[in-house]
C-alpha positions as CSV (number, residue, x, y, z in Angstrom):
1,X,-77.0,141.9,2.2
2,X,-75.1,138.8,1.9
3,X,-76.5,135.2,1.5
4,X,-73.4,132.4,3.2
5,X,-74.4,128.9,2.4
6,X,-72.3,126.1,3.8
7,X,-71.6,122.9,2.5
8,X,-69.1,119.7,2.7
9,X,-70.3,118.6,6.0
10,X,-71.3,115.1,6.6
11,X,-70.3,111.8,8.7
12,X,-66.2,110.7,8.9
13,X,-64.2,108.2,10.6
14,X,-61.9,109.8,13.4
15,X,-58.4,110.6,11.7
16,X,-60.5,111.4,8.4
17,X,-60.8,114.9,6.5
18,X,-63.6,117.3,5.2
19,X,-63.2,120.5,3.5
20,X,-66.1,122.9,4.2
21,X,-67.2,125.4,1.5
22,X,-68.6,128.6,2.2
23,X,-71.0,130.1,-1.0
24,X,-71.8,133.7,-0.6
25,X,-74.2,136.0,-3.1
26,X,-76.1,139.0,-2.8
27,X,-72.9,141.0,-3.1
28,X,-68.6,140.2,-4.0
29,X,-67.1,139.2,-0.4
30,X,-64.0,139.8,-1.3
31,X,-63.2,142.9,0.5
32,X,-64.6,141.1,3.8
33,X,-63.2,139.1,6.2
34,X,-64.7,135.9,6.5
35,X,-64.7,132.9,9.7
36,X,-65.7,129.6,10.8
37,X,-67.6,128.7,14.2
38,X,-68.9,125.8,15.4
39,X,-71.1,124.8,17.9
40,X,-71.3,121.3,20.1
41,X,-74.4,119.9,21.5
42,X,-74.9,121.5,24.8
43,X,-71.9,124.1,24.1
44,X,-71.7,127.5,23.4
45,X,-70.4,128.5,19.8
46,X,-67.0,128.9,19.5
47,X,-64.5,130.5,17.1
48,X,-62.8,127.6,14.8
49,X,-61.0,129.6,11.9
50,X,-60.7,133.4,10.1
51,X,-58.9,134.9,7.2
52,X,-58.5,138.9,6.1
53,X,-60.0,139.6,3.2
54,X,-56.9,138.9,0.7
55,X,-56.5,135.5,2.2
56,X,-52.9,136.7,3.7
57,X,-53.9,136.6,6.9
58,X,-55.3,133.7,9.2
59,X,-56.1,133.4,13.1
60,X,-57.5,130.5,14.3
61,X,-58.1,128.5,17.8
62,X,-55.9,126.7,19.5
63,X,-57.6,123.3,19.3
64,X,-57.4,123.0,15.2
65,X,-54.1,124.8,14.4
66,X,-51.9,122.3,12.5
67,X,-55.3,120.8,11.4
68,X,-57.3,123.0,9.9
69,X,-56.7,125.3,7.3
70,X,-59.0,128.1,6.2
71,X,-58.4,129.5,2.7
72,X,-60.6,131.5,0.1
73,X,-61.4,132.2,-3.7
74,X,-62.3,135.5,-4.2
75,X,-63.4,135.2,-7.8
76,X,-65.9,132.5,-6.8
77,X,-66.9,134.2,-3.8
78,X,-66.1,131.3,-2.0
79,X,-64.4,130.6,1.7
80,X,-63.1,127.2,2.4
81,X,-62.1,125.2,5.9
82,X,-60.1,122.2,5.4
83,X,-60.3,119.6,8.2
84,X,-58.1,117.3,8.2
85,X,-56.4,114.7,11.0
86,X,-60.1,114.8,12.6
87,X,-61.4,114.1,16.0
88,X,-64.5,113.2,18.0
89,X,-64.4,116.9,19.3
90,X,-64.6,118.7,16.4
91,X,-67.9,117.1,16.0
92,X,-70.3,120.1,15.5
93,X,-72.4,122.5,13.3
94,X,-70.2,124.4,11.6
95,X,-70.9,128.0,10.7
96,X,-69.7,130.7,8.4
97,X,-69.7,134.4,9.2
98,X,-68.8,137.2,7.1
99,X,-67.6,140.7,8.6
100,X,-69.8,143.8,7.3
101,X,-67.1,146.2,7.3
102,X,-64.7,146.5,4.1
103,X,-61.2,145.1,4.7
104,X,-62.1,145.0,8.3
105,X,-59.3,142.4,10.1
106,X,-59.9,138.5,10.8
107,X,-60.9,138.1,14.4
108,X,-62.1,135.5,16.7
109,X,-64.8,137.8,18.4
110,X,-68.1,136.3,17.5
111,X,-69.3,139.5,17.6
112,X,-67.4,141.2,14.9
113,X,-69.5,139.2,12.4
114,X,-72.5,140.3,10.8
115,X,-73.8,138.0,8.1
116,X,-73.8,134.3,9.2
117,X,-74.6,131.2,7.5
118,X,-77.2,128.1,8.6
119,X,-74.5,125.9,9.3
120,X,-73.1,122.3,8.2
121,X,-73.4,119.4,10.6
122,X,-69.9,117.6,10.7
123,X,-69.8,114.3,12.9
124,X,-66.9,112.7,13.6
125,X,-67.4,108.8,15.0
126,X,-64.5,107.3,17.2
C-alpha cells in the first residue's frame, strides 16, 4: 500500500506561484509513475501533470504546459508540481496519484492510477 499526502496548496494572487509536494510512505515510489489532477467546483477531475518513474519523462495537459512543471525526488519519496504564471482557472483541489504497476509509463488516464492522495486546495484570486 501507499500513503500520498499533498501539501503546498494555499491562497495566491493571479500571476503568483505554488509548488505542490507530494509525500508518499508505506513503500519506495520510485519505480512508479506518479501524476497530478485537479478538480474545479462543479467540474469533473481532470489530468494536470505526470512523470515516468525516473523523472525523464513528463506528459501533461494542454492548459499548464509552459507553466507547470512536475518533477520528483526519488530518495525522499517525494513528487513535486510547480505552478507558476498562475490563473483564476487553475483554481482547484489538487490531487496526487501514484500508478500500482512498476515502471509502468506516465499517462493522463485517470484510470491508470491506483493510490491517490486527499488533495490540496489551491485558490487563485483575480
Amino acid at each position: 500500500q501507499v500513503q500520498l499526502v499533498e501539501s503546498g496548496g494555499g491562497l495566491v494572487q493571479a500571476g503568483g506561484s505554488l509548488r505542490l509536494s507530494c509525500a508518499a510512505s508505506g513503500r519506495t515510489v520510485s519505480p512508479l509513475a506518479m501524476a497530478w489532477f485537479r478538480q474545479a467546483p462543479g467540474k469533473e477531475r481532470e489530468f494536470v501533470a505526470a512523470i515516468n518513474w525516473r523523472g525523464g519523462s513528463t506528459k501533461y495537459a494542454d492548459s499548464v504546459k509552459g507553466r507547470f512543471t512536475v518533477s520528483r525526488d526519488n530518495a525522499k519519496n517525494t513528487v513535486f508540481l510547480q505552478m507558476n504564471s498562475l490563473k483564476s482557472e487553475d483554481t482547484a483541489v489538487y490531487y496526487c496519484a501514484s500508478r500500482r504497476e512498476f515502471y509502468s509509463p506516465a499517462t493522463p488516464n485517470e484510470g491508470d492510477y491506483g493510490y491517490w492522495g486527499q488533495g490540496t486546495q489551491v485558490t487563485v484570486a483575480s
